[in-house]
C-alpha positions as CSV (number, residue, x, y, z in Angstrom):
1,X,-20.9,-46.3,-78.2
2,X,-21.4,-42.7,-79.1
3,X,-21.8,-41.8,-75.7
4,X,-18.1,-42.4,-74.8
5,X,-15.9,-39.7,-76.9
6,X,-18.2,-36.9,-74.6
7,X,-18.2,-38.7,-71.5
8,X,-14.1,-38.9,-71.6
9,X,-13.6,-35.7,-73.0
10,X,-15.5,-34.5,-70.0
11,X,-13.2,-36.7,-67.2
12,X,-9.7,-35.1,-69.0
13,X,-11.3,-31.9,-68.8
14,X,-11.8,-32.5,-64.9
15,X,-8.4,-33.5,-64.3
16,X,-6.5,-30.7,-66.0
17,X,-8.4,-28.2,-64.2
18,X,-7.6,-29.6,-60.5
19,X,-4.1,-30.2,-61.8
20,X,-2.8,-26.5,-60.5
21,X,-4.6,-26.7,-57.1
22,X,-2.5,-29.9,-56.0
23,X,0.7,-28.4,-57.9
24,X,0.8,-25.6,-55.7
25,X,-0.4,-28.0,-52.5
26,X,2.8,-30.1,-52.9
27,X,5.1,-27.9,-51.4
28,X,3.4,-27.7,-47.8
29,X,3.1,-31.2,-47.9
30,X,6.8,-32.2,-48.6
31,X,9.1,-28.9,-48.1
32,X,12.0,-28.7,-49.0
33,X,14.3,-26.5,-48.1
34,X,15.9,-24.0,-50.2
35,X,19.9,-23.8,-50.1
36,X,20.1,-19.6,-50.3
37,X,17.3,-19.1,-47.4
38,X,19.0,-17.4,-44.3
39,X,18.9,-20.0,-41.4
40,X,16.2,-19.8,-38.8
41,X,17.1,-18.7,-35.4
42,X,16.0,-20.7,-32.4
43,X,15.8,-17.4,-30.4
44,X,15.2,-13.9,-30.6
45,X,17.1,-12.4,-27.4
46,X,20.6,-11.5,-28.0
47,X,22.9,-14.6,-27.7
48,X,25.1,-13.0,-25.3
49,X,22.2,-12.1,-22.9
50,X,20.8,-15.8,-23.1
51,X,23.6,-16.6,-21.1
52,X,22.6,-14.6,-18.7
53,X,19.5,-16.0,-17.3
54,X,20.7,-19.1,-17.7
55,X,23.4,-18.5,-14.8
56,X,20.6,-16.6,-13.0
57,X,18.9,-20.3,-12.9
58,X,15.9,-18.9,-15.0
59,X,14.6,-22.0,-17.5
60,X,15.0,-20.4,-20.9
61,X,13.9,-23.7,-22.9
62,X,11.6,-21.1,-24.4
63,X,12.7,-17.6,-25.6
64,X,12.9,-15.1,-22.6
65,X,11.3,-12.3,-24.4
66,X,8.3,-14.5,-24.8
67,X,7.9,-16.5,-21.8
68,X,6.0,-15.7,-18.3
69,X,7.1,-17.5,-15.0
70,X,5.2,-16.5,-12.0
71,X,8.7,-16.1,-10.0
72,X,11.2,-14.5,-12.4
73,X,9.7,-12.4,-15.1
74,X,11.4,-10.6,-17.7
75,X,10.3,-7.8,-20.3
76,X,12.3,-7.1,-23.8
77,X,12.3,-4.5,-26.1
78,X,11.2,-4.9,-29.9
79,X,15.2,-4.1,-31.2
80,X,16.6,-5.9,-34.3
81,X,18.0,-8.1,-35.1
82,X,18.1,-9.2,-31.8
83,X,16.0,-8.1,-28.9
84,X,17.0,-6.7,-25.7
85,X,16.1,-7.7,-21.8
86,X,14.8,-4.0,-20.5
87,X,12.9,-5.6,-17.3
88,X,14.1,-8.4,-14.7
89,X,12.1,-9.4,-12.2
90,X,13.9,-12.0,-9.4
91,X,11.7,-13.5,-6.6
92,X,12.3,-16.2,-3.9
93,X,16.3,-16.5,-5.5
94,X,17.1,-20.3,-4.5
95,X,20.5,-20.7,-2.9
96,X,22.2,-21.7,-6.4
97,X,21.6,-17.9,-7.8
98,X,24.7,-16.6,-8.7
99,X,25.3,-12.8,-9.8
100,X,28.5,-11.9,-11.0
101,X,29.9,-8.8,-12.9
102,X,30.6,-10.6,-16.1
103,X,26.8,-11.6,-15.6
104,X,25.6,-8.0,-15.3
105,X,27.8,-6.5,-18.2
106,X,25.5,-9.3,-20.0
107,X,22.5,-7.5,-18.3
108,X,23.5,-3.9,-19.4
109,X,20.4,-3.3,-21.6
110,X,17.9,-3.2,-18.4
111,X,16.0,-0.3,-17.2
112,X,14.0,-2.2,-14.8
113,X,15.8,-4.4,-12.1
114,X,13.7,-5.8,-9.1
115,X,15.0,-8.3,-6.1
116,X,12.7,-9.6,-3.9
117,X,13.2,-12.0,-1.3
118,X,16.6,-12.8,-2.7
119,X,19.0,-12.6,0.3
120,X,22.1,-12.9,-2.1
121,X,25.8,-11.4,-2.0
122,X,25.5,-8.1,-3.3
123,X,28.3,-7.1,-6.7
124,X,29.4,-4.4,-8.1
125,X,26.8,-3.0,-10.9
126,X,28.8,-2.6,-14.5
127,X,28.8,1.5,-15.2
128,X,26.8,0.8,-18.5
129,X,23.7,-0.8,-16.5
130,X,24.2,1.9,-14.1
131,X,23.6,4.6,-17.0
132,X,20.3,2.8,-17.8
133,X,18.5,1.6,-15.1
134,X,15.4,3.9,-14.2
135,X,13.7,1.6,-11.8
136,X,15.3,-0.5,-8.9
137,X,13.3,-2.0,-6.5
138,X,15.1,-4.2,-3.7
139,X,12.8,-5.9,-1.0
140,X,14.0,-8.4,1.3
141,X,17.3,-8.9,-0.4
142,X,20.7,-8.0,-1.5
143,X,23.4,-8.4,1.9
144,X,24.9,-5.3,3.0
145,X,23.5,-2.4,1.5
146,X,25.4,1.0,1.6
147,X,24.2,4.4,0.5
148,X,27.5,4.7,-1.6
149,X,26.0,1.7,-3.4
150,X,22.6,2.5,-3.7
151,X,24.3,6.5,-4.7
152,X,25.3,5.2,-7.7
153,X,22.3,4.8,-9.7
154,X,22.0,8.2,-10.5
155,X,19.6,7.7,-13.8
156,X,16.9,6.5,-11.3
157,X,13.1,7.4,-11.8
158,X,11.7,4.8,-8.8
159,X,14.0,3.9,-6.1
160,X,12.5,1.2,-3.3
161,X,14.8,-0.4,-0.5
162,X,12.7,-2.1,1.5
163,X,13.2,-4.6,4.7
164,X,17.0,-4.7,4.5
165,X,19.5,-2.9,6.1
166,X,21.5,0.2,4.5
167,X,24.7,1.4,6.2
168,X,24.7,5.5,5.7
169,X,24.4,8.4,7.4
170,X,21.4,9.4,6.2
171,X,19.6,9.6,2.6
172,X,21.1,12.6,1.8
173,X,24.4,10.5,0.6
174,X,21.8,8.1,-1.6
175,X,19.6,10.4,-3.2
176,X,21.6,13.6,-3.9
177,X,22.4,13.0,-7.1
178,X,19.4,11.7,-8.6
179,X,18.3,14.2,-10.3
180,X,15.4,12.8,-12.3
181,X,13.8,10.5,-9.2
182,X,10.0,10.4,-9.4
183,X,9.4,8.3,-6.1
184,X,11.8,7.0,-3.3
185,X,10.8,4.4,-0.7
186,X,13.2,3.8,1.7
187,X,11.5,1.8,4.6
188,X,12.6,0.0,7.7
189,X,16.5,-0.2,6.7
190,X,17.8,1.9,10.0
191,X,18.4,4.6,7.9
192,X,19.8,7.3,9.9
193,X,21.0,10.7,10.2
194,X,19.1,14.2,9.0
195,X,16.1,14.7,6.2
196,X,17.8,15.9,3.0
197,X,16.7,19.6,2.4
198,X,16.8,19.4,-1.2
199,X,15.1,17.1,-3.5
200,X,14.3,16.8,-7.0
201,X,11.3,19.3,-7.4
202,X,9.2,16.8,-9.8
203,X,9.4,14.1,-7.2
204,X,5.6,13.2,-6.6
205,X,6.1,10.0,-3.4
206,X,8.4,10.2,-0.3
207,X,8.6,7.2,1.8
208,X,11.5,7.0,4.6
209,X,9.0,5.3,7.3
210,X,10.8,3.1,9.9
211,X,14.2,4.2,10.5
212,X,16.3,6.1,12.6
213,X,15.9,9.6,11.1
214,X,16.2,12.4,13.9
215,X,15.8,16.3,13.7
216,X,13.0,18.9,11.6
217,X,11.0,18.1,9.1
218,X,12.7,20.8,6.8
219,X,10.5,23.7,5.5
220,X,12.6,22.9,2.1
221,X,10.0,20.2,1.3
222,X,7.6,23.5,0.0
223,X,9.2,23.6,-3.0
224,X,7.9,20.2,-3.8
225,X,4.6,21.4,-5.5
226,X,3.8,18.2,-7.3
227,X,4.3,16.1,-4.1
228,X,1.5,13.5,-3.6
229,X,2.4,11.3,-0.7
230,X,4.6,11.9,2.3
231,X,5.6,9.2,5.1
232,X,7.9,10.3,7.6
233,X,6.4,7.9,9.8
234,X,7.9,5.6,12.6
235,X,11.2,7.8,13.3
236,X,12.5,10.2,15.7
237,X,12.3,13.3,14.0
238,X,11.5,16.3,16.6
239,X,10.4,19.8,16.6
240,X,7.4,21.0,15.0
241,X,5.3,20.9,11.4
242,X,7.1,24.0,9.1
243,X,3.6,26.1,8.3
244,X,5.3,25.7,4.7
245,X,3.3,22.4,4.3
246,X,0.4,23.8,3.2
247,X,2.4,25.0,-0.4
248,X,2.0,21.2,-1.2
249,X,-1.1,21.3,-2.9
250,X,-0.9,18.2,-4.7
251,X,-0.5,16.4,-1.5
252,X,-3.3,13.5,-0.7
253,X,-1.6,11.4,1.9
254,X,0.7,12.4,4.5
255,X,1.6,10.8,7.8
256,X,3.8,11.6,10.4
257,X,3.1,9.1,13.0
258,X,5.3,7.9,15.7
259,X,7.4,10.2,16.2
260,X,8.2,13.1,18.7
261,X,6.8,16.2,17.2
262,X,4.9,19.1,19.3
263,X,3.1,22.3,18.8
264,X,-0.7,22.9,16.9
265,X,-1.5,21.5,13.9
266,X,-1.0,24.5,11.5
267,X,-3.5,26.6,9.8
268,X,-2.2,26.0,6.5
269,X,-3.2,22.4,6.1
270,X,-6.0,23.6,5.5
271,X,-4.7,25.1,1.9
272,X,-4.3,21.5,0.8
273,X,-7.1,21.1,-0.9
274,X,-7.3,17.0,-2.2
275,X,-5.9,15.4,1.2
276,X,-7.6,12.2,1.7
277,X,-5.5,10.7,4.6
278,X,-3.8,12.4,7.7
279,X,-2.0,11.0,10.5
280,X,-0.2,12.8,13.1
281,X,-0.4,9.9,16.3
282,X,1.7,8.7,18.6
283,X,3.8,12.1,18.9
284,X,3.0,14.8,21.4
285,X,1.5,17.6,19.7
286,X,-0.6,19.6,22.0
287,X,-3.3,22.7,21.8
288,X,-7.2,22.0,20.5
289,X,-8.0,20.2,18.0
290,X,-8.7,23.1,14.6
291,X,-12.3,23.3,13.4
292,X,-10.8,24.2,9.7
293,X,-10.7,20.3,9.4
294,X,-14.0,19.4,9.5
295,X,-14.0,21.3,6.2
296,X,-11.9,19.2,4.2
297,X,-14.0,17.9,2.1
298,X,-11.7,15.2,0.3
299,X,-10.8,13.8,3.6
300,X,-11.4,10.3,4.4
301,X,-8.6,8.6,7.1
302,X,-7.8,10.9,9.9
303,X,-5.9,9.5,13.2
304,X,-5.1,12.0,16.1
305,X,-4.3,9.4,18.6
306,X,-2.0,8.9,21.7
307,X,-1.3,12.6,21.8
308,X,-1.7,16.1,23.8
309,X,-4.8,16.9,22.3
310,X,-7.3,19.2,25.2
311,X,-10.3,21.0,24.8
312,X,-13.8,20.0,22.8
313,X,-13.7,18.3,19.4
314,X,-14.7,20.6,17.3
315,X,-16.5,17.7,15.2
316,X,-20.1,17.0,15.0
317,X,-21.4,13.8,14.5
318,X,-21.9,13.8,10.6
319,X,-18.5,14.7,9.7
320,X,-17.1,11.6,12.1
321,X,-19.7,9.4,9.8
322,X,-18.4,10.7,6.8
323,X,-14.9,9.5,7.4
324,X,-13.6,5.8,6.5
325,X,-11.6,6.1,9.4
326,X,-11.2,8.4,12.8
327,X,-9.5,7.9,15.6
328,X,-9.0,10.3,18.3
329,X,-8.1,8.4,21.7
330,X,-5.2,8.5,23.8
331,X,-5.7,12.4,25.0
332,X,-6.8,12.3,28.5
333,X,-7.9,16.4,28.1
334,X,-9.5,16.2,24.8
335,X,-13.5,15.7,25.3
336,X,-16.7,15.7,22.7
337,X,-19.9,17.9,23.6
338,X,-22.6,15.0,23.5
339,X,-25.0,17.5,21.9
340,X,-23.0,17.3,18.8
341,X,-21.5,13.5,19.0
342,X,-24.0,10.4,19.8
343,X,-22.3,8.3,22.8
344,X,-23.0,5.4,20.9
345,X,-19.7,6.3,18.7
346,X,-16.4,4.9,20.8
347,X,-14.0,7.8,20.5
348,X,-12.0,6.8,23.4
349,X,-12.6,9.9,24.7
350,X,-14.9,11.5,27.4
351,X,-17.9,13.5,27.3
352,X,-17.5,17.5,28.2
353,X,-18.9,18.8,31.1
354,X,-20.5,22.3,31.0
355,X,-17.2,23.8,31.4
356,X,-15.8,22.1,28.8
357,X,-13.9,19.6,30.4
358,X,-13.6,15.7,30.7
359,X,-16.3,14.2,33.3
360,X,-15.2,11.0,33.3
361,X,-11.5,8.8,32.4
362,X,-11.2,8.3,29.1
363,X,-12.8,5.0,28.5
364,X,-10.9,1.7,28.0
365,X,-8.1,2.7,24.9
366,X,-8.6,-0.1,22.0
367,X,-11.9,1.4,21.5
368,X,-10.1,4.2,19.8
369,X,-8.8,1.9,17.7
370,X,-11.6,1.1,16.2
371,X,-13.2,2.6,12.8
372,X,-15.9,4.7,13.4
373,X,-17.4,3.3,9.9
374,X,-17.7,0.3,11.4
375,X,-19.0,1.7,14.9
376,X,-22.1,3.3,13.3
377,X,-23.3,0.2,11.4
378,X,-22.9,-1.9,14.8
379,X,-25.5,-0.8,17.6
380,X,-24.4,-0.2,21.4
381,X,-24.5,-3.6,23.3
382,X,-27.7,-3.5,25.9
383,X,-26.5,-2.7,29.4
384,X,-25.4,-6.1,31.2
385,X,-28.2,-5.6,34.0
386,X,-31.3,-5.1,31.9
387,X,-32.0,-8.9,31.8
388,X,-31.5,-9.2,35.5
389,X,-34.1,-6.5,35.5
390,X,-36.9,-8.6,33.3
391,X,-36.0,-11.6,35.5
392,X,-36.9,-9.6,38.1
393,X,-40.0,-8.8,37.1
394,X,-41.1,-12.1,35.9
395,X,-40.1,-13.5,39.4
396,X,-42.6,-10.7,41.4
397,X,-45.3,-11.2,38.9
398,X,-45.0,-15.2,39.7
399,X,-44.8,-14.9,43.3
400,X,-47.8,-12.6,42.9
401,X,-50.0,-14.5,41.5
402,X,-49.2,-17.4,43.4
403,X,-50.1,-15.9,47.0
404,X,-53.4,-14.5,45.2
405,X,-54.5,-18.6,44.3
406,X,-53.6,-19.7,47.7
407,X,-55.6,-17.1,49.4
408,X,-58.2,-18.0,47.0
409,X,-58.0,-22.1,48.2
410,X,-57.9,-21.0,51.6
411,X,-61.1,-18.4,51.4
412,X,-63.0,-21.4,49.9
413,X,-62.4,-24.0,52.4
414,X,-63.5,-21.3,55.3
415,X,-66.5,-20.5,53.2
416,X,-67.6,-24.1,52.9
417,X,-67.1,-24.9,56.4
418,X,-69.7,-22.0,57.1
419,X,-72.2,-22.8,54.9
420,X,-72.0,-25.7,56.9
């Protein structure tokens, strides 16, 4: 019995000192809700913009600024109370997509604005979403484009109008006043008229490929020292290329395929000193082919095709290895010097005689065509007679040795009978 006093003095010591621990556990198992905390908000986008998507049939069971969807993605800004859509990305629209102006004013917080594949009526843009939008990007979408339209969005940075048709007479009247545009791509929309002759000077990417675009290339486009790309291809611009285009010595890639231009290839692409890709086919430029171009060491696509081209390719074989891509066919006066250039690599061109001209027809055209990267790795085929010739052989050696063991038989049977 005097064991008890210490053994319950010990169990009430043990019980006060977990007391605290499942005091201050109670609350997380039972809350209760305090009557001066703020209520919680079931979103953080603005109100007014939740709208929005929701007429733009984008699901917003979750918070916009949070969720991802592989076909309509959005981007917010980290403002507060509320936060902002800045980015609004709309792919494969379905035919209940409705865009209205009262939408847009709703919308007036974006700086990034993308359609693609979204053939929908276009509307007018509200003048505050106008003033912030730095990016538009329209592909496959949007009815009736017009350059007055597209002129509007002055505040751009990236412009792209791509596969849809603009009404204008020429990009002059869309970007003129753009003043801060960083890269344009306006590509197979039947844009026609003139090049513009004055651009932003800090634009860096110039696509107006696949339209109707007629006249010079204006020697305006020197100013444009921190140009990286050019593609003027697929349009019917005429003339010759300004000797001004080697000031661009940022530029890496410049085509200006398919159209009509003539004259050399001038001098002064040589001064660019980083150009990876070059294609001047399908126009009619004429003269020989420089030399200067085998020394451009950064150069990795070059296409000379389906042109005027005569003389001797100044290019020896090494050089044509080096490159990812060459192609050189399609001038019936241009020939190699077989000396320099194995005939296992299909240029689509002949050999030179010892005058320096073509011996033979070009041969068949889609071997141009293909990359002479891949033509190196891949032997020639073996001539189409050379097994006709070891059947040949087989058949004499057989027919041989045949008439030598009947002669044999027969000398043996006239033998015997004499011994006889």
């Amino acid at each position: 019995m005097e064991n008890r006093p210490p053994f319950l003095l010990i169990l009430l010591t043990l019980l006060l000192a977990y007391t605290p621990t499942i005091s201050s556990l109670s609350p997380l198992i039972s809350p209760t809700k305090s009557p001066s905390s703020s209520p919680v908000l079931p979103f953080t986008i603005d109100p007014n913009q939740l709208k929005a998507p929701n007429s733009l049939n984008i699901p917003t069971i979750k918070d916009p600024c949070s969720q991802s969807s592989l076909h309509n993605s959005t981007l917010c800004n980290s403002g507060k109370p509320f936060r902002h859509l800045v980015s609004l990305r709309l792919i494969n629209c379905s035919d209940n997509v409705q865009i209205s102006t009262t939408v847009l004013e709703h919308l007036s917080t974006l700086q990034e604005l993308e359609f693609l594949n979204c053939p929908i009526p276009l509307v007018h843009f509200p003048a505050k979403l106008i003033s912030n939008l730095r990016s538009f990007s329209c592909i496959n979408s949007l009815n009736k484009l017009t350059g007055a339209w597209l002129g509007r969005l002055e505040n751009l940075t990236y412009l792209t109008v791509l596969g849809v048709k603009v009404k204008a007479r020429g990009p002059r009247i869309i970007l003129r006043n753009m003043k801060k545009l960083r890269s344009v791509r306006i590509s197979h929309t039947n844009l026609t008229g003139y090049l513009p002759k004055k651009w932003n000077l800090n634009i860096t990417h110039i696509d107006l490929s696949g339209n109707h675009l007629k006249g010079k290339v204006p020697s305006s486009l020197k100013l444009l020292v921190d140009l990286e790309f050019l593609n003027l291809s697929s349009n019917k611009l005429s003339g010759e290329i300004p000797t001004s285009v080697g000031n661009l010595l940022s530029l890496r890639n410049v085509s200006f395929a398919s159209n009509s231009l003539r004259g050399s290839i001038p001098n002064s692409i040589s001064d660019i000193p980083g150009l990876v890709h070059l294609d001047l086919s399908s126009n009619q430029f004429n003269g020989t082919i420089p030399k200067f171009i085998s020394e451009m060491k950064e150069l990795k696509y070059l296409n000379l095709e389906n042109n005027n081209f005569n003389g001797v390719l100044p290019f020896n074989g090494s050089f044509i290895k080096r490159l990812a891509v060459f192609k050189v066919g399609g001038n019936s006066n241009l020939c190699y010097n077989h000396s320099m250039i194995s005939s296992k690599l299909k240029l689509g061109i002949s050999r030179c005689d010892k005058d320096g001209l073509p011996v033979l027809p070009p041969p068949y055209q889609s071997e141009s065509h293909i990359s002479v990267s891949v033509d190196v790795a891949c032997p020639s085929p073996a001539p189409a007679h050379e097994g006709w010739h070891w059947e040949s052989k087989i058949i004499l050696v057989t027919t041989v040795g045949l008439s030598c063991i009947v002669f044999a038989l027969c000398f043996l049977v006239l033998l015997s009978k004499w011994c006889k």
